[in-house]
C-alpha positions as CSV (number, residue, x, y, z in Angstrom):
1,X,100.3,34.6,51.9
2,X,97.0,32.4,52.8
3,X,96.3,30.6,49.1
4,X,93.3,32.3,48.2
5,X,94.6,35.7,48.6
6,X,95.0,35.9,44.8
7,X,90.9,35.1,44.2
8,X,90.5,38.3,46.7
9,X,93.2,40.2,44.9
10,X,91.4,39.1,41.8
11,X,89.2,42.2,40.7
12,X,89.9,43.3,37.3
13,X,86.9,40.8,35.5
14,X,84.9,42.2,37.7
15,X,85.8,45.4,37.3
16,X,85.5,45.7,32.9
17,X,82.3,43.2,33.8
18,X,80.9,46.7,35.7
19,X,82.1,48.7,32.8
20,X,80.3,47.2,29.9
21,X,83.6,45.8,28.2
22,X,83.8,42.3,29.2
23,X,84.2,40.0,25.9
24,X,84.0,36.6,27.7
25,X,81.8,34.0,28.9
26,X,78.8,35.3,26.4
27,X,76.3,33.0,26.3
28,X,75.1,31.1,22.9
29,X,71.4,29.5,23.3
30,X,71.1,28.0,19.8
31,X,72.8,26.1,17.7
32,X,76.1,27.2,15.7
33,X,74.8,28.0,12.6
34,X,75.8,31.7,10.6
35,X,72.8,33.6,12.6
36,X,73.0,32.4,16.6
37,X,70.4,33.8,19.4
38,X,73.2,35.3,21.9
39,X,71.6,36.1,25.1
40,X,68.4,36.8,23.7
41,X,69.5,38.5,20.5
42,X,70.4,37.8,17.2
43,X,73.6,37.4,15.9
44,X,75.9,37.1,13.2
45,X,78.2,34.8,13.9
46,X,81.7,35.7,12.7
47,X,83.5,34.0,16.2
48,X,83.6,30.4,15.9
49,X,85.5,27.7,14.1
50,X,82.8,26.0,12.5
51,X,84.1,26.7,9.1
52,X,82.3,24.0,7.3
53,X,79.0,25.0,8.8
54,X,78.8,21.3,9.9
55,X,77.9,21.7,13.2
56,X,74.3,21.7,13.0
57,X,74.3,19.2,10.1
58,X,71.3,16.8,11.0
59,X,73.2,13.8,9.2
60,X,75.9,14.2,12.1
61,X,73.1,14.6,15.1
62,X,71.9,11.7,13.6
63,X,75.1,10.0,13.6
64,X,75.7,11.1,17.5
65,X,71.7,9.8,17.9
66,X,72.7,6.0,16.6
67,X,75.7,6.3,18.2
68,X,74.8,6.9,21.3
69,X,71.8,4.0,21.5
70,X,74.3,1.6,20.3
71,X,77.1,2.4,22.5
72,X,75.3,4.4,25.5
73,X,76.7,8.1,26.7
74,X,80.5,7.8,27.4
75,X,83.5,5.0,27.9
76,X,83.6,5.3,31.4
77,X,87.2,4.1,30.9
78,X,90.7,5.3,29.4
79,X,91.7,4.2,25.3
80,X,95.0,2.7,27.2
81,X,92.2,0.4,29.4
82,X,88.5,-0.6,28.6
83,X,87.5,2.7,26.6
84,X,88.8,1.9,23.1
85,X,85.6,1.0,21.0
86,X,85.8,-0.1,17.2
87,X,84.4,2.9,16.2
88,X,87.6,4.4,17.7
89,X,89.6,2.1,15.5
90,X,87.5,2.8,12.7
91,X,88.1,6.8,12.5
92,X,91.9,6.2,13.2
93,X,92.0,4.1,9.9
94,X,89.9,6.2,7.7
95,X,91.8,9.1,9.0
96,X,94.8,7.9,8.4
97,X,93.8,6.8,4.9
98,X,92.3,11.0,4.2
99,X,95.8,12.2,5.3
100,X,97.9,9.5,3.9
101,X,99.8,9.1,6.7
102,X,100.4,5.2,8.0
103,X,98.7,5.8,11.0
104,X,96.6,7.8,13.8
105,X,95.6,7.9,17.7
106,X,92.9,9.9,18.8
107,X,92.6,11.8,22.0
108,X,89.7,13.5,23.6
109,X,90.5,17.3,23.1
110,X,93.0,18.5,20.9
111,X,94.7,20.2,23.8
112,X,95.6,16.6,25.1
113,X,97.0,16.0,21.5
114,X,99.8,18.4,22.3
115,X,100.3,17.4,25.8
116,X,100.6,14.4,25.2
117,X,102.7,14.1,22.2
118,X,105.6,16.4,22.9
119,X,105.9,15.6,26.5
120,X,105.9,11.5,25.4
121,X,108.7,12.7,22.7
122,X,111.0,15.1,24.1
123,X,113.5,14.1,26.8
124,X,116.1,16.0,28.6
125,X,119.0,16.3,25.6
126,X,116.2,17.4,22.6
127,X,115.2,20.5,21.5
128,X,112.4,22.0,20.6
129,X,112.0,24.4,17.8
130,X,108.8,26.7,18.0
131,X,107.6,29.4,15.9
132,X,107.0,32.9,18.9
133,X,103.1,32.2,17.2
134,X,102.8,29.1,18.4
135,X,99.2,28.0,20.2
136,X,99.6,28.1,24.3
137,X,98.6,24.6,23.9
138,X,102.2,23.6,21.9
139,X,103.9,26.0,24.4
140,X,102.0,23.7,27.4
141,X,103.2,21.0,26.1
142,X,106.8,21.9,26.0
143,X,106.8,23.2,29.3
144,X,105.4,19.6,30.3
145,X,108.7,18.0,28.3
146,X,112.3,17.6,29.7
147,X,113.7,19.0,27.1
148,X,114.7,22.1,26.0
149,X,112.2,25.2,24.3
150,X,113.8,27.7,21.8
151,X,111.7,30.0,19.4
152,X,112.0,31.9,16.3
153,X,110.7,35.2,14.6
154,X,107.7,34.2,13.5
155,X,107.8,33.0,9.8
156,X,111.3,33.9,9.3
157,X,113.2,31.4,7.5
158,X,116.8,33.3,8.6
159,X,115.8,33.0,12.2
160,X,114.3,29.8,11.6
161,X,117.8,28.3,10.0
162,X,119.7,30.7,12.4
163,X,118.4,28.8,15.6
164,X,119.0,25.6,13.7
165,X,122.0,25.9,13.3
166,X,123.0,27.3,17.0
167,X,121.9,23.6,18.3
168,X,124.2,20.6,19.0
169,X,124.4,18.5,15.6
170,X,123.8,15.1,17.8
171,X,121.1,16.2,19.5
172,X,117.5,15.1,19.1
173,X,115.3,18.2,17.7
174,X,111.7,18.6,16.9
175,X,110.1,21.6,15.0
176,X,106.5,22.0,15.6
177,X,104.8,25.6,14.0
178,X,101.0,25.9,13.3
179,X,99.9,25.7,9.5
180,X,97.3,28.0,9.5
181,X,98.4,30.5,12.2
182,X,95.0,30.7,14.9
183,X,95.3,34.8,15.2
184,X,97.0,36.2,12.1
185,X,95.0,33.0,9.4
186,X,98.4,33.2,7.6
187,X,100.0,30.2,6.9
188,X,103.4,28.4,7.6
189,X,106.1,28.4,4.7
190,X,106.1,24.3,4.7
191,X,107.9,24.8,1.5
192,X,110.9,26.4,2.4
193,X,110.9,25.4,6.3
194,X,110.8,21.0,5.6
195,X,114.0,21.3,3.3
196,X,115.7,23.5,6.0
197,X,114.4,21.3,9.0
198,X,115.8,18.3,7.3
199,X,119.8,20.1,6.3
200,X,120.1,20.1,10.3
201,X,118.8,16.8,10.9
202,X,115.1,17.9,12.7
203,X,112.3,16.2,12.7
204,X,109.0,17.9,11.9
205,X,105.5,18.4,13.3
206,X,102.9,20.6,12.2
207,X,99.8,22.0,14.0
208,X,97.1,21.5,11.7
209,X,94.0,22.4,13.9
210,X,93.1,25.1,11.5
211,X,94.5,23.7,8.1
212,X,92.2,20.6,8.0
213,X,89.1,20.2,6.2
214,X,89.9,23.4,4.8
215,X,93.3,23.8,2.9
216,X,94.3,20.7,0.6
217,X,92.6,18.3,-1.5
218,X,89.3,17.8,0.2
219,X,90.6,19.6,3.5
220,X,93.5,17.3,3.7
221,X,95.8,20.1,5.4
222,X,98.4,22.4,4.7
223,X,100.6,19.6,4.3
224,X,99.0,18.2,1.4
225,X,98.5,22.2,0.2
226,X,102.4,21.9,-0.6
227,X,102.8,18.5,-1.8
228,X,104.7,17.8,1.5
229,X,102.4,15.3,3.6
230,X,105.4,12.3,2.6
231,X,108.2,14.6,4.1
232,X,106.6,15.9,7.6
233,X,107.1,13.4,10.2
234,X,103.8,14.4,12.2
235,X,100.7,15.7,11.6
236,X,98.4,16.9,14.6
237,X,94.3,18.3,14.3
238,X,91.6,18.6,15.8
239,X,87.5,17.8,15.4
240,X,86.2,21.2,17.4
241,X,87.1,23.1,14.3
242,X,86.1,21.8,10.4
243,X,84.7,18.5,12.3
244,X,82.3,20.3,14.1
245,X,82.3,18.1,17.3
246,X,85.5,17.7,20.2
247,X,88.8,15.7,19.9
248,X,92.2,15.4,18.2
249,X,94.4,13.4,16.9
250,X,98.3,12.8,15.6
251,X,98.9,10.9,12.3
252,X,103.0,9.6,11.9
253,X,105.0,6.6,11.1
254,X,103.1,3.4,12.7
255,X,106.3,3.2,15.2
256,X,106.0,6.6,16.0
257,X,102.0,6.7,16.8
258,X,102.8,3.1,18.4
259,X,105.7,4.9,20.8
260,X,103.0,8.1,21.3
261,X,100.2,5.6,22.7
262,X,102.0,3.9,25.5
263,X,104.2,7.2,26.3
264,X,101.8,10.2,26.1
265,X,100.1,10.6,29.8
266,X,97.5,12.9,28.4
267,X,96.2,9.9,26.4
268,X,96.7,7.1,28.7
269,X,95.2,8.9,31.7
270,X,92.1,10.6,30.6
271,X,88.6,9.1,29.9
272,X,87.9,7.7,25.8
273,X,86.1,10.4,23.2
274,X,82.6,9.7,23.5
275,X,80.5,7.5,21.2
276,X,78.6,11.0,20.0
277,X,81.7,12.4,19.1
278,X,83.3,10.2,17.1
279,X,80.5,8.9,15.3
280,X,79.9,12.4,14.5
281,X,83.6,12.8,13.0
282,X,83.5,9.8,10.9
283,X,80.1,11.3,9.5
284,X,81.7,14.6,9.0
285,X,84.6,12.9,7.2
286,X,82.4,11.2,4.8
287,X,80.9,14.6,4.1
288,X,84.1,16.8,3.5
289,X,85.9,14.0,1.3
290,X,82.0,14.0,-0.7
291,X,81.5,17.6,-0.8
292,X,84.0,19.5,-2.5
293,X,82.0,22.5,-3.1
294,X,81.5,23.5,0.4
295,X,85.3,24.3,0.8
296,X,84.9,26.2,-2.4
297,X,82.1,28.0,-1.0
298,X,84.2,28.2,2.2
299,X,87.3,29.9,0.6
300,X,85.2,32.5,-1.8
301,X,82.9,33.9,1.1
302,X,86.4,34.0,3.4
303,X,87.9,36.1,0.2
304,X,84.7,38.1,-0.2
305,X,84.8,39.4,3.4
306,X,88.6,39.9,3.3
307,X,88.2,41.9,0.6
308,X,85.1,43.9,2.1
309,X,87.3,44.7,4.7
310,X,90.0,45.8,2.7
311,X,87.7,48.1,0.6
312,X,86.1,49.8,3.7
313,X,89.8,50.6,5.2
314,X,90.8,47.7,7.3
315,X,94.1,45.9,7.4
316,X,93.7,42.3,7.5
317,X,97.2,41.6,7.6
318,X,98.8,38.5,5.7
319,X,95.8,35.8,5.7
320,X,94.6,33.8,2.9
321,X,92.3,31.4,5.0
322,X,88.9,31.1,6.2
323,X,90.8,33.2,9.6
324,X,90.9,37.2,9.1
325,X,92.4,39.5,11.7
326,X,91.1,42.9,10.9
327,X,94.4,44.7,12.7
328,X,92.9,47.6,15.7
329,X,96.3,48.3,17.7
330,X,96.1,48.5,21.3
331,X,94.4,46.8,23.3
332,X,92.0,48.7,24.6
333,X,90.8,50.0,20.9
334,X,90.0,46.6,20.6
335,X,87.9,45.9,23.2
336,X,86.3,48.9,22.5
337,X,85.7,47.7,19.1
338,X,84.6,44.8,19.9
339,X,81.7,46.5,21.9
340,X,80.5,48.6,19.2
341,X,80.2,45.0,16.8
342,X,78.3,43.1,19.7
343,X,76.0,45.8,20.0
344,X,75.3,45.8,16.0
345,X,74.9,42.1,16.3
346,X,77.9,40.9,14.9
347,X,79.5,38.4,16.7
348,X,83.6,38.2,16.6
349,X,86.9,37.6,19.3
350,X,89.1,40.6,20.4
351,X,92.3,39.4,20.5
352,X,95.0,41.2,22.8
353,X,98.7,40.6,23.7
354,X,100.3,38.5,25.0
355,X,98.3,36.1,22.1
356,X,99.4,38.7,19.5
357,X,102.5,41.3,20.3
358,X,102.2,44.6,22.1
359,X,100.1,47.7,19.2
360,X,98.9,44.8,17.1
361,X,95.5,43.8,18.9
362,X,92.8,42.9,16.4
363,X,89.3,41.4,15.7
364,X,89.6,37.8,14.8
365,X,86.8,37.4,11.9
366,X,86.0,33.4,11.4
367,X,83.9,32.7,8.4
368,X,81.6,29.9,7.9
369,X,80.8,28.2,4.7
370,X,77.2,28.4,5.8
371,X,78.0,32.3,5.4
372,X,76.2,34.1,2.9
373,X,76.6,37.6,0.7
374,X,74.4,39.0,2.7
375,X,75.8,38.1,5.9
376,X,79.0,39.4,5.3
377,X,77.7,42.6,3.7
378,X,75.4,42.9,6.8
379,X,78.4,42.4,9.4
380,X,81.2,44.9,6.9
381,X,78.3,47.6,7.3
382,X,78.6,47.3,11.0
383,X,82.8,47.0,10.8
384,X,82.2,50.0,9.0
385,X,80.0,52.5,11.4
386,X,82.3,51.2,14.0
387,X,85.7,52.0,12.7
388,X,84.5,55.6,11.8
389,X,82.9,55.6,15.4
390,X,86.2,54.9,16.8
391,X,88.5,56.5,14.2
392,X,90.2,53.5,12.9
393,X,89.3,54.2,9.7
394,X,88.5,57.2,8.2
395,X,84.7,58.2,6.8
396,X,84.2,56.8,3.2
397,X,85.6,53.7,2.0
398,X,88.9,52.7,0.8
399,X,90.8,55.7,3.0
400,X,92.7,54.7,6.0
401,X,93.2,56.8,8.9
402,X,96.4,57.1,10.4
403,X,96.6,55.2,13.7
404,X,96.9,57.4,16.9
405,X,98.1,54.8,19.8
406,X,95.6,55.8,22.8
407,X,96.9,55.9,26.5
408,X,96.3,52.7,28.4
409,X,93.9,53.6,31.5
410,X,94.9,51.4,35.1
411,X,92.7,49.0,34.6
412,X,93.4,48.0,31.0
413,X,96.8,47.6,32.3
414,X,96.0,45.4,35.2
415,X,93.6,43.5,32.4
416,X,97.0,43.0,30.2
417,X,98.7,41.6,33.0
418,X,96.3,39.3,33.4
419,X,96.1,37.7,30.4
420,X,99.3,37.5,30.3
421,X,99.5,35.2,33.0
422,X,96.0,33.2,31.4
423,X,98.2,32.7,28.5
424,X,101.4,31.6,30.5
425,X,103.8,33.3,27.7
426,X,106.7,33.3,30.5
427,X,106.2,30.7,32.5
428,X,107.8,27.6,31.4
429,X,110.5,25.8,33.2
430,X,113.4,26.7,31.1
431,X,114.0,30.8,29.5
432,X,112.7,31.2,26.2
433,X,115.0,32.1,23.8
């Protein structure tokens, strides 16, 4: 088989492009504020991780500006190199004092983070302990590791202790799980999982990508939302979320983040963050450690759509964050869904197995703390019309119909398969377990 024969074979974009269907690729022309102009239209925007609403702030544009005079446009160079610039030093200290943690390195996308950190960790006799709703990126960078990938029921502390215990006592073991969930906006039991983690002699790192700057004291995380920032050995985020700008970082033990800097490739080899970028962080740091109200205001407009939702019909499954997954079933529903919202003007991500299981494909909702009432009563009017357009839910508020699972056509098939090989859920070195 000559090696482009799969970008001939490849037709199925194409083919739900031609239908109408396609949720990808849409292009945003202004900035990412609650209300976006999306090709040529106006939007509410209930799709993107800005959940601070900082990402238009003119104190960080100003920030990037002055940055980006001082220190020009990029590092042209690696941190491991010539690329490391004070202002890199600076946001790993301040960082490192918000989380409490004794120290941080920053990498250039949080993806990189992940890479980087497990494969630099992990050799060929550990294990690695992953909640099944991990982010690809965690499951990347096991596959990337030498060492050995097994998986529990998501949020099950049975499972969780079962596959614990089913591991060789000497053997090195790392648990990594998100602690706000990307999909489902439910959060990780950090409570109950540390103490367990610890009886078996594991060490512990937590996603935090979606738990920073908006769970915690001042956005410190999920880890400081149970008290437990002292007992988790690592603690991983990212700036394209409540940071409004690109990056990530790990905060550990300085021996650990020491170890991670002259082990992790995905650091070493790849190009500084930019002078923009990080002098946006540190401003957007300064503002979420200031400005408590605006996670307030966060949380309260995230509960006032959930329960919007709710009311109309929807189930939003287990989420108590700024994330809510209003719950369609198959895929195609969701797509279809999805449609009917873009066409109202409402902006939001189908999501579709193999990111979420088989019947449980849903609208991922992200709210902004730039959201306001009227916004979300705006987008729940168009939730609305749409459900009862598609029979999710049943005319009237506050009555649910029941779900009637529709037949999957060809090409939503061939569609499924192909995001399941986007995601990579089966293609790691070693057999999940």
């Amino acid at each position: 088989m000559e090696l482009f024969d799969k970008v001939k074979n490849f037709t199925i974009a194409r083919e739900v492009q031609k239908a109408g269907l396609y949720p990808y690729f849409h292009t945003v022309e202004s900035g990412q504020n609650a209300v976006v102009t999306c090709e040529g239209r106006r939007m509410i925007m209930m799709g993107s991780n800005n959940y601070l609403g900082l990402a238009t702030d003119q104190r960080l544009k100003n920030a990037a500006i002055m940055a980006t005079q001082k220190y020009g446009t990029g590092c042209v160079g690696s941190r491991f190199l010539n690329g490391t610039l004070d202002m890199h030093r600076q946001l790993e200290r301040e960082l490192a004092e918000y989380l409490g943690k004794p120290a941080v390195v920053i990498f250039t996308t949080g993806m990189q983070v992940n890479l980087g950190v497990i494969s630099a960790l992990v050799g060929k006799k550990d294990y690695i302990i992953a909640d099944k709703f991990d982010h690809a990126s965690i499951l990347d960078g096991c596959r990337l590791s030498a060492g050995t990938l097994v998986r529990f029921k998501h949020n099950d502390l049975a499972d969780f202790e079962h596959v614990l215990k089913s591991l060789p006592e000497d053997a090195g073991k790392l648990v990594i799980v998100d602690g706000v969930f990307s999909m489902e906006g439910d959060v990780a039991p950090l409570d109950r999982m540390v103490p367990i983690a610890k009886k078996y002699g594991a060490r512990f790192m937590v996603d935090d990508a979606h738990g920073v700057g908006v769970l915690g004291r001042a956005g410190r995380g999920t880890c400081d939302h149970f008290g437990l920032t002292g007992e988790v050995d690592l603690i991983m985020g990212t700036f394209s979320k409540s940071f409004a700008s690109t990056g990530g970082f790990i905060a550990g033990d300085e021996d650990v983040i020491h170890y991670i800097k002259h082990h992790a490739r995905a650091l070493i080899f790849s190009a500084a963050p930019s002078p923009a970028n990080v002098a946006s962080v540190i401003r957007a740091l300064e503002i979420v450690k200031k400005d408590k109200k605006r996670i307030a205001r966060l949380l309260r407009t995230a509960a006032y759509m959930r329960d919007s939702l709710k009311k109309i019909g929807f189930d939003t499954g287990l989420t108590t964050t700024p994330i809510i997954p209003v719950v369609i079933g198959d895929d195609m529903t969701a797509f279809r869904m999805w449609k009917s919202l873009f066409d109202k003007g409402v902006f939001v991500t189908p999501v579709v197995s193999p990111a979420v299981p088989p019947g449980r494909a849903l609208i991922r909702v992200s709210m902004m703390a730039s959201h306001t009432k009227r916004h979300v009563e705006e987008a729940c009017a168009a939730f609305q019309e749409a459900g009862e357009e598609l029979g999710i839910i049943r005319k009237g508020p506050g009555e649910k119909a029941p779900y009637k699972a529709r037949r999957m056509t060809k090409m939503w098939n061939a569609m499924n398969r192909w995001m399941k090989n986007l995601w990579n859920w089966r293609r790691l070195k070693r057999p999940l377990t």
